[in-house]
C-alpha positions as CSV (number, residue, x, y, z in Angstrom):
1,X,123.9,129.3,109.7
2,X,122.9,132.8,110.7
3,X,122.1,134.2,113.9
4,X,118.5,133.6,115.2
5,X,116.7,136.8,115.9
6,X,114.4,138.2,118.6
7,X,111.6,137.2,116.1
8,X,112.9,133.7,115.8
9,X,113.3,133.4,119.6
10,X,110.2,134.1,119.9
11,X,108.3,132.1,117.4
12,X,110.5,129.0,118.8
13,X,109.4,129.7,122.6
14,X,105.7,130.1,121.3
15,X,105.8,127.1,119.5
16,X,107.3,125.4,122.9
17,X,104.6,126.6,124.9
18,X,101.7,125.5,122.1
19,X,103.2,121.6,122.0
20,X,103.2,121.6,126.0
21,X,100.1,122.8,126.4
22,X,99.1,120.4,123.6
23,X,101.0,117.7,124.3
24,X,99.4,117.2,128.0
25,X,96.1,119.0,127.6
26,X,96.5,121.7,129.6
27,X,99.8,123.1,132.3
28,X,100.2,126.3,134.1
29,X,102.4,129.0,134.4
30,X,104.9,128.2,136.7
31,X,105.1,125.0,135.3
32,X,105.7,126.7,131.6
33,X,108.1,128.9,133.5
34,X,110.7,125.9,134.9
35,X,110.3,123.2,131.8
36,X,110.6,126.2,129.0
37,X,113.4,128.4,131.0
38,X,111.3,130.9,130.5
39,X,111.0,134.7,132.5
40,X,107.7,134.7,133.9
41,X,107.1,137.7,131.9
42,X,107.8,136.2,128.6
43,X,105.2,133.4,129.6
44,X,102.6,135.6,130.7
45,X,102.9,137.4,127.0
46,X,103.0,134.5,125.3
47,X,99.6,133.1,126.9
48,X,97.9,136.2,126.0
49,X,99.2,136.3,123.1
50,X,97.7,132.8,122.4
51,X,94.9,133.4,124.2
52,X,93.7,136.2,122.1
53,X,94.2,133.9,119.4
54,X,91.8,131.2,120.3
55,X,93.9,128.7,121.2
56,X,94.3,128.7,124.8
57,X,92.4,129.3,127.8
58,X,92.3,129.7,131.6
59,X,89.7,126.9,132.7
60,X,89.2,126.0,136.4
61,X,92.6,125.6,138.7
62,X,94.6,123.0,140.2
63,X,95.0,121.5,143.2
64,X,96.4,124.2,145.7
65,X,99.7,122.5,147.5
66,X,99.5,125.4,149.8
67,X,99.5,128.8,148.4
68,X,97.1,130.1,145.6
69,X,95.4,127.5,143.8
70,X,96.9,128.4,140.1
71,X,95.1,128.3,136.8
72,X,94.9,125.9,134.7
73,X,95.3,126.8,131.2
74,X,94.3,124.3,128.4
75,X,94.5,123.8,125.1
76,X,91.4,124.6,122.8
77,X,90.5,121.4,120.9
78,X,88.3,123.2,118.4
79,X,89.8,126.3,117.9
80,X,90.3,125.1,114.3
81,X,88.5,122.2,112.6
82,X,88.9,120.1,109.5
83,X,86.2,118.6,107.0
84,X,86.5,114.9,105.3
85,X,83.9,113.5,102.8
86,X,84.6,110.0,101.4
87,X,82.4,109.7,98.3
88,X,81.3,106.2,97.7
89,X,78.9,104.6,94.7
90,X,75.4,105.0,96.6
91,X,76.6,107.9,99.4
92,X,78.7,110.3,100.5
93,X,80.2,110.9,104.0
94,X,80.6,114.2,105.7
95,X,82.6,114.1,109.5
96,X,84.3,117.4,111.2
97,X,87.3,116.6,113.9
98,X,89.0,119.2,116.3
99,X,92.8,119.7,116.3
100,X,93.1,116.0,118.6
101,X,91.5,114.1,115.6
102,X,88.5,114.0,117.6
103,X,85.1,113.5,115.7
104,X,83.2,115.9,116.6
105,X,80.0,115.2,114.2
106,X,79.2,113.1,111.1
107,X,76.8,112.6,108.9
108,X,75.7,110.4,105.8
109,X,74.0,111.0,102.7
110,X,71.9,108.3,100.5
111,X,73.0,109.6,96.8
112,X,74.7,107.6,94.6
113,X,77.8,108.8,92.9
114,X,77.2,110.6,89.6
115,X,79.9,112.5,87.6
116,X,77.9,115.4,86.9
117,X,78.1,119.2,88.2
118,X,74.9,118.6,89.7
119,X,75.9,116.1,92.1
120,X,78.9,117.8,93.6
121,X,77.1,121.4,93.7
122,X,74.8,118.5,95.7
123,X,77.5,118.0,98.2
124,X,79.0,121.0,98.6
125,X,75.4,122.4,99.6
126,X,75.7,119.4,102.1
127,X,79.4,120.6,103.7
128,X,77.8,124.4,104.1
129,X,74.7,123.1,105.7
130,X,76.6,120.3,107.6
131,X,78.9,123.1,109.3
132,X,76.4,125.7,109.6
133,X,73.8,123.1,111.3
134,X,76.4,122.3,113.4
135,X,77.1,125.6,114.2
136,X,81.1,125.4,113.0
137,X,82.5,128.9,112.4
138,X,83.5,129.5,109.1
139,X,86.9,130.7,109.7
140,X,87.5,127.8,112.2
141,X,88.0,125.8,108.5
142,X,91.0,124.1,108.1
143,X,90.1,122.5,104.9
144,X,88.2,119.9,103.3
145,X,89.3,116.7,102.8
146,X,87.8,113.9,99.6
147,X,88.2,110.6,100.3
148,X,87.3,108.2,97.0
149,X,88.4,104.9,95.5
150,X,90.6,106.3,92.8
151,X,94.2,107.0,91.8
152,X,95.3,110.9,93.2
153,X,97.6,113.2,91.4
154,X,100.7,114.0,93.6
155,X,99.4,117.5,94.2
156,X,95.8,116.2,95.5
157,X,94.1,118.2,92.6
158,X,93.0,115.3,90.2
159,X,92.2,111.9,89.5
160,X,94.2,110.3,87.3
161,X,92.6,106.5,87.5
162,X,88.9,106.1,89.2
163,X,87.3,103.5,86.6
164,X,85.4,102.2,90.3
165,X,83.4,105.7,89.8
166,X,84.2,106.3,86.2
167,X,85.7,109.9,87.6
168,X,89.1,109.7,85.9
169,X,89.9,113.3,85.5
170,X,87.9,114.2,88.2
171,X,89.9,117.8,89.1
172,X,89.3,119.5,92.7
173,X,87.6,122.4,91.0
174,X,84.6,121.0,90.9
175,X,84.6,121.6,94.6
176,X,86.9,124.8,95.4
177,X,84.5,126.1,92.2
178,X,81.5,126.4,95.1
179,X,83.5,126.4,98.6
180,X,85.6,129.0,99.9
181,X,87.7,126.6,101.5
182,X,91.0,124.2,100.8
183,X,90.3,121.0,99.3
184,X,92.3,118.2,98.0
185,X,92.0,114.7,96.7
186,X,92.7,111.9,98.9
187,X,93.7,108.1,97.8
188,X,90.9,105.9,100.1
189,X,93.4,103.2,101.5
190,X,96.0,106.2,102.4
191,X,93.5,108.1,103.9
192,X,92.5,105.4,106.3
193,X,96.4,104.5,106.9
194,X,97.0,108.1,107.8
195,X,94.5,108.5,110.5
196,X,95.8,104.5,112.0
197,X,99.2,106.5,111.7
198,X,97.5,109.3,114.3
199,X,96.0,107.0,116.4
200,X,99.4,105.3,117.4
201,X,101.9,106.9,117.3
202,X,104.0,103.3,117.8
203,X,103.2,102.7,114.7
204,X,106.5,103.6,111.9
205,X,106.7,100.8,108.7
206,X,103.8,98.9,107.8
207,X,101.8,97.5,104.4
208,X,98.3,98.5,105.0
209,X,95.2,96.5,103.6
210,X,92.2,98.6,103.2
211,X,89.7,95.4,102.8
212,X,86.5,96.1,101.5
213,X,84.0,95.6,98.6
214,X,86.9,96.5,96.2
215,X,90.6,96.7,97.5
216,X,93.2,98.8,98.0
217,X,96.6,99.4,99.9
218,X,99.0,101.7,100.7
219,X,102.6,100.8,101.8
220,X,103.5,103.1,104.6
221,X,107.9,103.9,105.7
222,X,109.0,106.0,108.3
223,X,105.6,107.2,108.7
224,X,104.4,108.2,105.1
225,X,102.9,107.0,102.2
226,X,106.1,106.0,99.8
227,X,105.6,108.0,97.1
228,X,106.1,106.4,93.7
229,X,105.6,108.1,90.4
230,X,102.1,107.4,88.9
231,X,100.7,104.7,91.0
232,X,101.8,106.3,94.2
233,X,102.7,103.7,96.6
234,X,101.6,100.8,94.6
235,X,97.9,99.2,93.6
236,X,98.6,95.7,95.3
237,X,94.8,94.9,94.3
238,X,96.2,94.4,90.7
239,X,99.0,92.2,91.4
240,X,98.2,88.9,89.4
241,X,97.4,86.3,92.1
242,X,95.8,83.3,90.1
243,X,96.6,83.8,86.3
244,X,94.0,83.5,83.6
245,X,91.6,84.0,87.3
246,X,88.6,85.8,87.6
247,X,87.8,89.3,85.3
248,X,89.0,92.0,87.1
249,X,87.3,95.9,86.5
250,X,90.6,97.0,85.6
251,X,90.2,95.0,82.4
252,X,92.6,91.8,83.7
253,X,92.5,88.4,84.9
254,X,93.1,87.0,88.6
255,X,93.8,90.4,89.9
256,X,94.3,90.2,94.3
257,X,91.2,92.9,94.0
258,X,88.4,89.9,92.6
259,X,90.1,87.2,95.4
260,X,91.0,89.4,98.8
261,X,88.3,92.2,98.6
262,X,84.7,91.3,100.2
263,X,83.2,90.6,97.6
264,X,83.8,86.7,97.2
265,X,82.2,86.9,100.7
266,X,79.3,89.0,99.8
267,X,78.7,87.1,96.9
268,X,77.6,83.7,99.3
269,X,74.9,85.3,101.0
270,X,74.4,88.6,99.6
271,X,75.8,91.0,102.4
272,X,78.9,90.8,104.4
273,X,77.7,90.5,107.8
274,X,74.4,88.1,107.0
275,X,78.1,85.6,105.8
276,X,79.6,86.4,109.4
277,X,76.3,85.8,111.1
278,X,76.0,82.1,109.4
279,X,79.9,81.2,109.3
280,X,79.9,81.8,113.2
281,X,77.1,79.3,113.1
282,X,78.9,76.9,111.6
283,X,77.2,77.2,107.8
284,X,79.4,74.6,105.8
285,X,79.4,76.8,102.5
286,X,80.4,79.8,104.7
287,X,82.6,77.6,106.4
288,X,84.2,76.5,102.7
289,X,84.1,80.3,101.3
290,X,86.0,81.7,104.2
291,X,88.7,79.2,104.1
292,X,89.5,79.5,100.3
293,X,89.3,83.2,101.1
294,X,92.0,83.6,104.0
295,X,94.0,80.8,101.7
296,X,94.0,83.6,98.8
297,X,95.0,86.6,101.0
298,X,97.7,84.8,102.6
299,X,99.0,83.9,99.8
300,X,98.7,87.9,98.8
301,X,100.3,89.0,102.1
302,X,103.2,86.1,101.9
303,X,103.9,87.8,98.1
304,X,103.6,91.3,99.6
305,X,106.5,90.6,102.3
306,X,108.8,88.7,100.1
307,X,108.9,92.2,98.5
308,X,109.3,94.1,101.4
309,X,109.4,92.8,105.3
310,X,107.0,94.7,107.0
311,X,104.0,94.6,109.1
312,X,100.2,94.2,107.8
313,X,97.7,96.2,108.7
314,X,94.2,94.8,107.8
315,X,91.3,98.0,107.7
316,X,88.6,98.1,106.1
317,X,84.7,96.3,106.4
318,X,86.6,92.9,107.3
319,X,88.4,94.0,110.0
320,X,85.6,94.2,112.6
321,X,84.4,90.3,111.6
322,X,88.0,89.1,112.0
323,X,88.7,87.2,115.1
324,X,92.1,85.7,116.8
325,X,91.7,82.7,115.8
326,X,91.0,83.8,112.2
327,X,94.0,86.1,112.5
328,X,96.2,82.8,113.5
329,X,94.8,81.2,110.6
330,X,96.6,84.1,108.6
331,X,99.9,84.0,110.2
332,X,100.0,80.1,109.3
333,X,98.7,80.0,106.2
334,X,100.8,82.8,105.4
335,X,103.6,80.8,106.8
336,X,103.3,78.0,105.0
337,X,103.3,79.5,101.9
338,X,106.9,81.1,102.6
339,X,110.2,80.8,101.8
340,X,111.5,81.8,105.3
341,X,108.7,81.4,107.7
342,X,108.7,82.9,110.8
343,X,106.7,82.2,114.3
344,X,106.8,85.9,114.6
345,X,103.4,88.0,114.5
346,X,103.0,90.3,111.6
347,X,99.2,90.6,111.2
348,X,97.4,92.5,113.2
349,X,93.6,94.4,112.7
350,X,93.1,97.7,112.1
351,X,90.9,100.1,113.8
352,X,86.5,99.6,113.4
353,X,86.0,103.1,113.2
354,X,83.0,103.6,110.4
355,X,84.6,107.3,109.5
356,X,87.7,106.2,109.5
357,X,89.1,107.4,105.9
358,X,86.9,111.0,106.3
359,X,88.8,111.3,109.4
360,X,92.0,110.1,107.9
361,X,91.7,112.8,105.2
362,X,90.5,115.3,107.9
363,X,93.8,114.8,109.8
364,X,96.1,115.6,107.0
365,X,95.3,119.2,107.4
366,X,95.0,119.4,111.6
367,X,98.8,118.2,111.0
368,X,99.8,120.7,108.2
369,X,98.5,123.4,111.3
370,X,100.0,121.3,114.4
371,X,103.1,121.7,112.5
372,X,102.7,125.6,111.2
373,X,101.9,126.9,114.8
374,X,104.1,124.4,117.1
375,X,106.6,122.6,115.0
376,X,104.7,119.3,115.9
């Protein structure tokens, strides 16, 4: 290995003094001085240095214990910030968060997904006059993130399955074409796994469910999406679960998507949460419905784990309606349907954010940053 240099020393000490300051929210020099080991004069450039960057600042002071009362000197949450869109059947979804994976402003749009240069010229006018109403600096811009219910090319620049919005092909140009930003492709269920994957940091191996009117997963190790070859980290929603079952959009019988995705729900009363409303109420059909259904996905989630032994993460539009007692409902049906059951808890809800997957394909580039300027 060769020597470092005064150029590497100092990169490493900046990118120390960025992840404290990060890390805690805000420090001060003398602090910065003892944890870092560094010369007060070497901190003292280095905040400047960062400060005429945009990423730090001196805001207010601390308690004095005495002498001076010293600045404070906190880290700039929006010195950069990151787009996601999620584009959907009959909307599209803009949301801008700051380098915490904070939301910082959202906004829907009521237009139905067309594959046509007209509609995504549409939305790109949408990003420019959702950051300039906002009044988001241009060269804040991270990158823009495009969420959709689709197979992604490794690189993020194409889609190479999405029969859901008959897009298969889709490439990234038709946005970069009229935006003078990054942008990549981003799988829907990944998305959302990525920003649960933010939000708790705890959180290291897991199979995430991303329930919904149509299904889809992604299976998560070490923190990452497992990257497979064409199919990424699998399409659970098109594992056979009753053969010879219902038709399936992929062109297939008895897939988990037509048995495990809302829709056998939505299909009772004609909207998810009107079937909530009257199976809280005790609605015998509702009642009937929701049984067969958590039958059918623990049966899915008991095949999933005899593959791999690992947490489930259920996201989605169901996860808000789920309660503990239907969660213990899982775990036994589940149970009972396995080889080696186990009183241990493996189900568990995922968050009830309604940006969630914008913000999960937001994050990836606040990370790709975190990690250029502090190594985090």
């Amino acid at each position: 290995m060769s020597p470092m240099t005064t150029s590497d020393v100092k990169k490493n000490n900046k990118q120390a003094l960025l992840r404290h300051i990060y890390e805690n929210e805000s420090s001060q020099q003398q602090v910065l001085c003892e944890l870092l080991h560094l010369s007060r004069p070497t901190v003292i450039n280095l905040i400047r240095e960062c400060s005429e960057e945009g990423l730090i600042e001196k805001s207010g002071y601390y308690k004095s214990t005495g002498g001076r009362k010293a600045n404070a000197i906190v880290f700039i949450p929006d010195s950069k910030i990151s787009i996601g869109v999620e584009l959907l059947q009959d909307s599209y979804e803009i949301t801008a968060i700051d380098l915490y994976g904070n939301t910082i402003c959202t906004a829907c749009y009521e237009i139905g997904f067309v594959n046509e240069d007209s509609y995504f010229r549409n939305i790109c006018n949408s990003i420019t006059h959702f950051i300039n109403g906002n009044k988001i600096d241009h060269k804040k811009i991270l990158g823009v993130g495009i969420v959709l219910q689709g197979l992604i090319s490794a690189d993020g620049t194409t889609v190479t399955y999405g029969k859901i919005l008959n897009c298969t092909g889709l490439h990234i140009s038709v946005f970069t074409d009229h935006l003078p930003y990054p942008c990549k492709f981003f799988h829907d269920a990944e998305a959302a796994a990525q920003f649960e994957l933010w939000s708790h940091p705890s959180l290291k191996d897991f199979i995430y469910l991303n329930i919904r009117s149509h299904l889809s997963g992604a299976l998560i190790v070490n923190r990452s999406s497992l990257k497979g070859t064409d199919l990424k980290s699998g399409v659970f929603e098109h594992m056979t679960l009753i053969p010879n079952g219902r038709p399936c959009y992929c062109g297939r019988r008895g897939c988990m998507e037509t048995y495990c995705s809302t829709q056998p729900l939505i299909d009772v009363t004609g909207h998810l949460h009107t079937f909530f409303e009257e199976l809280r109420k005790g609605n015998r059909t509702c009642q009937e419905c929701w049984n067969t259904y958590l039958l059918n996905l623990a049966a899915a989630i008991n095949n999933l784990r005899m593959f791999i032994d690992y947490p489930v993460l259920i996201g989605g539009t169901l996860s808000p309606y789920l309660t503990e007692e239907d969660i213990d409902t899982l775990h036994r049906y589940a149970s009972e349907k396995s080889a080696f059951p186990t009183e241990q808890r493996f189900i568990r809800q995922g968050q009830n954010q309604k940006a969630l997957r914008c913000e999960g394909a937001a994050i990836s580039y606040v990370k790709e940053y975190l990690h250029e300027i502090m190594n985090l």
